[in-house]
Residue, then its C-alpha position, 0 to 999 in steps of 0.5 A: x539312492x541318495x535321496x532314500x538314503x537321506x529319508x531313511x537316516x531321518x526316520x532313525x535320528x526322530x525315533x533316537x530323539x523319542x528314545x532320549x526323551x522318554x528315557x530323560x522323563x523317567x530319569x528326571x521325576x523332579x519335572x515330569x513325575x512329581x505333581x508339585x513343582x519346588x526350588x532351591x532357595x539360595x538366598x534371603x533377599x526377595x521383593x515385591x512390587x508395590x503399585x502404590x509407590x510404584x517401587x520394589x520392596x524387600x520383604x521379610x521373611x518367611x513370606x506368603x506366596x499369594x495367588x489372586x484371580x477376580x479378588x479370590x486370593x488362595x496361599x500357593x507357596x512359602x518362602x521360607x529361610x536359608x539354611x544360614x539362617x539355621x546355622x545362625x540360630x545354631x551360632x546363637x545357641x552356641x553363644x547363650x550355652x557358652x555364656x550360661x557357662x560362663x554365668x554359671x563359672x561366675x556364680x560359682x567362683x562368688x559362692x566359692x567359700x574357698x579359694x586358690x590362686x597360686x599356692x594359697x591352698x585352702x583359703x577361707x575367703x569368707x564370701x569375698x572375691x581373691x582379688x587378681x594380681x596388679x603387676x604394674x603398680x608400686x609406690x615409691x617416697x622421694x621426700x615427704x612431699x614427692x611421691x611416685x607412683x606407677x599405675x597399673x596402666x603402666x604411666x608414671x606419676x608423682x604426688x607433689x605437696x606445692x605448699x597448697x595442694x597435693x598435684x598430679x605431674x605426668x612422668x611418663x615413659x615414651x611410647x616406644x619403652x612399652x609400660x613402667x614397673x616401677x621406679x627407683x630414686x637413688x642420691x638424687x637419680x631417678x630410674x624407671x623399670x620397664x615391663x620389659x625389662x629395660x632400665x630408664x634414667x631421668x635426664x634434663x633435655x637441652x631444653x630443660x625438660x625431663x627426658x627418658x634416656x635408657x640406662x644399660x647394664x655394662x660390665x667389663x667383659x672378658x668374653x664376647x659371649x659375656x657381651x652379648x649377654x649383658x645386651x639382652x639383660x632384662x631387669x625384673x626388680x630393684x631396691x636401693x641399699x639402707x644407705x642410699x646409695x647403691x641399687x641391688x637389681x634381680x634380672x628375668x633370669x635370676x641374677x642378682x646385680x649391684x649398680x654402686x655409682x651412677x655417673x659413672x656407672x659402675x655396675x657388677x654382676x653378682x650371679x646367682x646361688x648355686x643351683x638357684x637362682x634370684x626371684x626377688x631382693x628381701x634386703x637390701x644391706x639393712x640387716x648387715x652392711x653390703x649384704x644382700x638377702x635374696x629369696x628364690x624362685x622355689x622359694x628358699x632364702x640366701x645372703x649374698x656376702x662378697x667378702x665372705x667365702x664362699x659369697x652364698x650362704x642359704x638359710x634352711x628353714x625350721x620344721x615349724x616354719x616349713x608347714x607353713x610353705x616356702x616364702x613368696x618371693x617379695x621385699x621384706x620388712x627388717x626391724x633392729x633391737x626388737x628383741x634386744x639392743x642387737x638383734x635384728x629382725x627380717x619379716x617375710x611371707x610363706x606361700x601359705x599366707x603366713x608371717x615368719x621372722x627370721x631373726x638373728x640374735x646373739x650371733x644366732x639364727x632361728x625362725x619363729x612363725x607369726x601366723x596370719x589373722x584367721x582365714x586370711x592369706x597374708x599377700x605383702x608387708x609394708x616396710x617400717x619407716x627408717x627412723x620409726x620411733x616407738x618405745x613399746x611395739x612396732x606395726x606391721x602392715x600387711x595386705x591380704x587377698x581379699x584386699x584388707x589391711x591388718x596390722x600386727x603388733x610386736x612389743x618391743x623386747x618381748x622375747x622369743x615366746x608370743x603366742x598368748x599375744x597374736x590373737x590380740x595383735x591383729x587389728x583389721x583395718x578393713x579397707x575403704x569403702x566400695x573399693x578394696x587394697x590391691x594385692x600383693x602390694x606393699x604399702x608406703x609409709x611416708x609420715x608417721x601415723x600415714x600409710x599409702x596403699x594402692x587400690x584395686x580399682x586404680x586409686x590411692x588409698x591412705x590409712x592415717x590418724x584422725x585429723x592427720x592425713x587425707x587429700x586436703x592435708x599435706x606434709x605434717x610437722x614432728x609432734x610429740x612421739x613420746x604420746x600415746x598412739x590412737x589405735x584408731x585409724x581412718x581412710x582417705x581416697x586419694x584419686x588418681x589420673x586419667x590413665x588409670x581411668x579416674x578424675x585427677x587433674x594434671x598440674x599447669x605451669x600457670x599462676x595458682x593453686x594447680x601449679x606444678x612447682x609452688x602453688x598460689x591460692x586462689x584470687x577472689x574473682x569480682x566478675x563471678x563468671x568464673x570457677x576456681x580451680x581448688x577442688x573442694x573437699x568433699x570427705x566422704x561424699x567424693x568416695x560415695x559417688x563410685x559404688x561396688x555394684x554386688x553392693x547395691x543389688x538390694x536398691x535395684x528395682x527388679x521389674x526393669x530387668x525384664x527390659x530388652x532392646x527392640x530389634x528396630x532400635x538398632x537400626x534407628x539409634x546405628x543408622x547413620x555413621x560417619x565415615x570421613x569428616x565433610x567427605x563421606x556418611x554411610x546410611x543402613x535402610x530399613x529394608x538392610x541395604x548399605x549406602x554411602x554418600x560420597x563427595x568425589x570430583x565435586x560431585x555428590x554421589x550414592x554408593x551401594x556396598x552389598x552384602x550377602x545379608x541384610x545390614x542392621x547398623x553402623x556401629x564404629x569407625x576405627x582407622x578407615x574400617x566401618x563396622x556392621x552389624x547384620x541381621x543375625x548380629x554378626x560383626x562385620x568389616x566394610x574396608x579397602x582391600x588394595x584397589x577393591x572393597x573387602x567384608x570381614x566376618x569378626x564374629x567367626x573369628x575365635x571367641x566372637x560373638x553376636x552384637x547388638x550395638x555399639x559406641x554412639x561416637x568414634x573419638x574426640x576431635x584432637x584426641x584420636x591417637x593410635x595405640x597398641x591397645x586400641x579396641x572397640x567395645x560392643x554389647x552381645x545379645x545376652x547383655x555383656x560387654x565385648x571387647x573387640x581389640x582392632x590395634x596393629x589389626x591383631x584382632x582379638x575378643x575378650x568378654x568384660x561380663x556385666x554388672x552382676x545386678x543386671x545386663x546392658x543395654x547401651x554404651x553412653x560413652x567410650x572413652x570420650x570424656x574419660x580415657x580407658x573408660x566405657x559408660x554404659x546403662x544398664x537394662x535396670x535404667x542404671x548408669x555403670x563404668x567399666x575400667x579398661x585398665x582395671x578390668x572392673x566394674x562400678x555403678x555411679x550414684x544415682x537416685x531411686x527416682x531417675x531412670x534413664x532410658x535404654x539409650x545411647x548417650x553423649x559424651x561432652x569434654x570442651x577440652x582435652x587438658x581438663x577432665x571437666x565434662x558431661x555425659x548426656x542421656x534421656x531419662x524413661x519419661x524423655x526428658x535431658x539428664x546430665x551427669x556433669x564433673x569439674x574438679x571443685x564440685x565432683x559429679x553432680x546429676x543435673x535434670x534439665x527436663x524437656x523443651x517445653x510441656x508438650x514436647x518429650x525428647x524421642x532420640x538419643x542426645x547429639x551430636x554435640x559442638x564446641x562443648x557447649x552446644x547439644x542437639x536434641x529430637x522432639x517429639x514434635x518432629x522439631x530439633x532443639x538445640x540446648x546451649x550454654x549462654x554465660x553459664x546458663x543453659x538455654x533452649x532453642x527450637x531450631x524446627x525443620x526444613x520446610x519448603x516455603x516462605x509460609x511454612x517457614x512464618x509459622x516455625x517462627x510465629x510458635x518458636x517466637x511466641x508460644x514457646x517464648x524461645x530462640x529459633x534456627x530460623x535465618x532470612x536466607x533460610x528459604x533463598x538455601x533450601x530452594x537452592x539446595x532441595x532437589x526436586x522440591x516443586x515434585x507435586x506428586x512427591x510423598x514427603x515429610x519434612x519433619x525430622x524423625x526419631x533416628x540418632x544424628x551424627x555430626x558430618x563435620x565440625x560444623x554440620x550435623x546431618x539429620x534423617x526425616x519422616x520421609x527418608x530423606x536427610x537433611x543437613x544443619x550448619x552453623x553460621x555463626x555462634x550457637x546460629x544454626x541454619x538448614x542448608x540443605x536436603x539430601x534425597x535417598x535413593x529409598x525416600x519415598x519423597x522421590x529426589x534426583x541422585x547419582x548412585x554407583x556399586x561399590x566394589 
């Protein structure tokens, strides 16, 4: 039975397993009922065997399936792309529909005849831009030969006559007091305002050297409440009184302070009027002694007089005076014996860009409305001189929104009545050329005759008489007051320091014309080898050289702008990235992979790091994160995540874009410091500046647009040669700038003729304490172009063409060494080396690693003789390779060792590292001054010029 039993439970369990088979057929009609077979497709990266190299070669897609029998090949399949693939040209159109927007929104705000920012309401703009507000800027006279000025970088520095030139002396705040407002000098004291609201003196150190030491408000409080509320004071703005001594300061949260003695200090609150509170000082006790007029928030004006009670007293305005809008709360302008031998006169703003005067004559008050020169809003008012004499009208000076400067004129006694006389007392004074006034700062007259005014673009600008000011002209002696005064006035551009982005040199402690304290003229030199060091005057060349780009759109050839950067440049010109100093390189294959080349227990080893896409590029190094750019242009981080190795998508952060390039170079040797405004830039797909900001890993993107004539194609320079600057070229083949601190842009003068190439450059600085400098970039037909900057000459186009007749430059320029020592690609697969030799400029044709004594002859013989020039060529040159090639004596190697057209970089501060024709790289050192010397060549693990190497994943 047992045996029946058994035979029985078998012929059930086969007909169950029919049963299930029968039933998965038909719940399965993926495999059994569909005539063609399919799969899911989970990812992008395929390869296929090549017999010819014998190696696996990633293909790109989509990709034909091919079936071959007897040389009969038929299509069978397609692989096609990944449904991220999708999701990126949705990301893509998303990016071009928001900056279309943007474009748009830009187009618009140009063509907009009327404008309104803040109050203005219905502003005729006439075709100009409302410029923004600059917050940080003031200018403020210790002596007709001292000025200060904070700029709107937030530095601190003063103007200083030393008897030869005017210079530059840095004062600037620590680093831990954030960004200056402005500063104050009262009886011999120097205060500084913070952004925060803190309050600096200026002291001498033990050493003698100035110091900032913070300056708090401290009251004799009652209270411990009143303690701790004098503790978190914050200061907004001060003025000092008409005599000098004491300094009247409005806090963040409307109060209104007095500081009467310095040392001691002796400070006291005056609070705020009743239901109001102070959002600025419009005099400081000028009109009455130690009466302070404030203006409020909302916009009305109050006298503070402790002696009288009560201490507030508002002035309501007239009927006439309030359709033109409250006052805009700034420092106004007060005028004695305008009117008769005591009236007095206090000039201030409406919100509708109006002058109004609040006078006060015979012991009364009246408000008389002066207007502003038709469609222009009237944004500040530079105060007179305190001992201005003029015995038939006074100037005013004011600013407008689009950055022009007017002046009013006001005859003296002339009465209450002036209506028949404003058309004919406004004259415009325009501003200075491709740059404008910033708004909303009041001027500084320091002479009679010159009037400072701040830029927009960061600069100084002086309006003075003919023959009476400008850059080369300090302070002037007293003339004849009782002569008639030119109506005519002229420009000057004063420059400013690098800080704001711009070429002023500092002040030295050395003998001559630069020094800080008393300067020498210069020397003659007999040895000729030398520049001075005095800037020559060039008038109004100097100004010539920085152009407004919406100025020049007629000069711009239009066919350039068709050009696009080629998606293989990319990866040729952001191969290779350094990652440490002599330590470690990364290197992007064509087939997208990522390695690094590590030197790690005195071993050198490859180091794979995978990604989900493939890899286009290295575009930047900041602070031990490498930045990416992957096929599809998201911007990417390679950086250590405690013990692992982590990716970070900056592209899906908000406002990220897709980018296409980068900065060529990572910062200059001495130089790198870390900021809280440090950022990366990139260039988007559209063409547009991206500023990517990495400080504190606050990561945040802001768009810096473009030129309006043009999109870019490469960044030249990030703030190499000059701080919170980013050189670029546009697709026009046009040099442009982009000020970090100004948020604006300009183009450089440049010739019709020279057209640069759609290239990264090299930013050349032999020197961190001199802005003297070169920007290296390739010209459209492959030749050297040097922009160079010294402080006698200014910037200067120098072409220094190409190695010799038969040889074009084929990649970017660089790395640079020792500031004198540029490397360069030819054509010919050789490396030439341009240097400077007491002077002069030199080339030296450095060729290629070669693999024997032969080869190695006739490198020489043609560098020697047909191009009668310098080799790189040492007699060690071959005993090195042989000792640092791997697998050189390989017969069935395919190998190039000429050098190919990808932008090198520089391994250490006396190595550069090139990629040659064969996938291999290989290494050029210097051995001595301007001698470089081939010292070894470095196998890829996807060379086809097979070589030995130690490879490791990366996690």
């Amino acid at each position: 039975m047992s045996v029946f039993h058994l035979i029985t439970f078998i012929c059930i369990l086969l007909s169950i397993s029919y049963l299930v088979l029968l039933t998965s057929a038909s719940w399965c009609p993926y495999f059994v009922q569909q005539p063609t077979r399919q799969f899911e497709q989970k990812t992008d990266r395929f390869w296929e065997f090549q017999e010819q190299s014998n190696s696996w070669v990633e293909v790109k897609l989509p990709f034909d399936l091919v079936s071959c029998v007897n040389d009969n090949c038929t299509k069978v399949g397609l692989i096609g792309q990944t449904t991220r693939t999708k999701e990126e040209h949705l990301q893509n159109e998303k990016d071009s529909k928001e900056e279309h927007l943007q474009n748009e929104k830009d187009v618009s705000n140009q063509k907009s005849s009327k404008k309104k920012d803040d109050d203005m309401g219905g502003l005729e703009a006439n075709s100009y831009t409302v410029l923004p507000l600059r917050k940080r800027i003031s200018l403020t006279k210790m002596s007709d030969t001292s000025i200060w000025v904070t700029g709107e970088s937030g530095s601190i520095y003063e103007r200083f006559w030393n008897g030869v030139q005017w210079v530059i002396a840095p004062h600037d705040l620590q680093p831990s007091a954030g960004a200056a407002v402005s500063v104050l000098i009262v009886n011999q004291t120097i205060l500084a305002i913070s952004e925060e609201g803190n309050l600096y003196q200026m002291q001498l150190s033990d050493s003698s050297q100035p110091i900032w030491v913070e300056f708090k408000p401290a009251f004799h409080q009652i209270t411990s409440r009143e303690a701790e509320q004098s503790s978190v004071m914050r200061i907004k703005f001060g003025t000092v009184s008409y005599d000098g001594l004491r300094v009247y300061f409005c806090t963040k949260n409307g109060l209104l302070l007095e500081l009467s003695e310095v040392d001691p200090p002796r400070w006291e609150n005056h609070g705020r009027p009743p239901g109001a509170d102070v959002a600025a000082i419009a005099d400081a006790a000028r009109i009455r002694a130690e009466v302070v007029y404030i203006i409020s928030s909302t916009g009305d004006l109050y006298e503070y007089d402790k002696s009288s009670r009560p201490s507030w007293k508002k002035h309501l305005q007239s009927e006439e005076t309030a359709k033109d809008g409250s006052l805009i709360p700034l420092l106004g302008c007060t005028i004695h014996a305008m009117s008769g031998d005591h009236s007095v006169s206090l000039f201030l703003l409406t919100k509708g860009g109006k002058l109004v005067e609040r006078r006060l004559h015979q012991r009364k008050w009246k408000w008389i409305s002066h207007g502003s020169p038709e469609d222009h809003y009237l944004t500040s008012i530079t105060p007179l001189l305190e001992d201005e004499p003029n015995e038939r009208f006074f100037s005013l000076f004011l600013t407008t929104a689009t950055g022009s400067v007017f002046e009013y004129r006001i005859p003296k006694h002339s009465g209450t009545t002036q209506e028949n006389q404003i058309s004919e007392a406004w004259l415009n004074h325009m501003h200075p050329l491709n740059t404008k006034a910033a708004r909303g700062i009041a001027g500084l007259k320091f002479q009679l005759g010159r009037t400072l005014f701040a830029l927009d673009d960061g600069r100084l600008g002086e309006l003075h008489l003919p023959g009476l000011g400008g850059e080369s002209s300090g302070p002037t002696l007293q003339f004849n007051m009782r002569k008639k005064l030119s109506s005519r006035y002229v420009w000057s551009i004063l420059d400013a320091p690098e800080t704001e982005g711009w070429n002023a040199e500092y002040c030295t402690e050395e003998r001559g014309p630069m020094n800080c304290i008393e300067g020498i003229k210069d020397e003659p030199n007999d040895s000729g080898n030398t520049r001075s060091l005095t800037r020559r005057r060039k008038g109004n060349k100097e100004q010539q050289d920085y152009l407004s780009p919406s100025s020049s759109r007629s000069r711009v050839p239009k066919t350039s702008e068709e050009y696009s950067v080629p998606d293989n440049r990319i990866n040729i010109n952001f191969r290779l990235r350094v990652m440490q100093a002599g330590v470690s390189f990364f290197i992007i294959t064509d087939g997208g992979l990522t390695f690094e080349y590590l030197y790690t227990e005195s071993v050198w080893l490859w180091l794979r790091h995978d990604h989900s896409t493939l890899i286009r590029g290295a575009l930047g190094n900041y602070n031990g994160s490498l930045f990416f750019v992957d096929v599809y242009g998201t911007l990417l981080i390679r950086e250590r995540s405690g013990n692992e190795l982590a990716w970070i998508n900056c592209t899906a952060m908000r406002k990220g874009r897709q980018v296409i390039s980068g900065p060529p170079w990572d910062g200059m040797p001495g130089k790198l410091k870390v900021t809280a405004e440090d950022a990366l830039y990139f260039v988007s797909k559209s063409g547009r500046l991206l500023q990517f900001t990495v400080a504190l890993r606050k990561f945040k993107w802001k768009d810096c647009r473009n030129p309006p004539e043009t999109k870019l194609a490469y960044i030249i320079d990030q703030e190499i040669f000059r701080e919170n600057i980013v050189f670029v070229v546009g697709r026009n083949g046009r040099l442009y700038q982009y000020n970090k601190v100004t948020e604006l842009w300009h183009e450089h003068h440049q010739s019709q003729h020279l057209v640069l190439s759609r290239l990264p450059g090299t930013a050349m600085r032999p020197s961190i304490f001199s802005l003297t400098g070169s920007l290296f970039m390739l010209s459209e037909g492959g030749g050297l172009v040097e922009y160079h900057w010294n402080a006698r000459d200014g910037w200067n186009w120098v072409e220094h063409g190409t190695p010799c007749k038969d040889v074009t430059l084929v990649a970017p320029p660089g790395p640079c060494f020792q500031g004198n020592q540029l490397f360069l690609i030819g054509s010919d697969g050789n490396v030439y080396l341009r240097y400077m030799d007491q002077l002069t400029w030199r080339w030296k044709n450095c060729g290629f690693p070669h693999d024997g004594d032969n080869a190695t002859e006739d490198q020489t013989e043609i560098g020697a003789h047909n191009r009668k020039q310098e080799v790189c060529m040492g007699n060690d040159l071959t005993a090195n390779l042989h000792n640092n090639m791997e697998n050189s004596n390989d017969p069935n190697r395919n190998c190039d060792p000429k050098v190919a057209p990808t932008r090198p970089i520089s391994f250490s501060k006396d190595s550069a590292i090139f990629e040659l024709r064969d996938g291999r790289l290989a290494e050029i050192q210097e051995v001595q001054e301007t001698q470089w010397v081939w010292v070894r060549i470095i196998g890829t693990p996807t060379s086809s010029c097979t070589a030995n190497y130690w490879t490791a994943l990366a996690s």
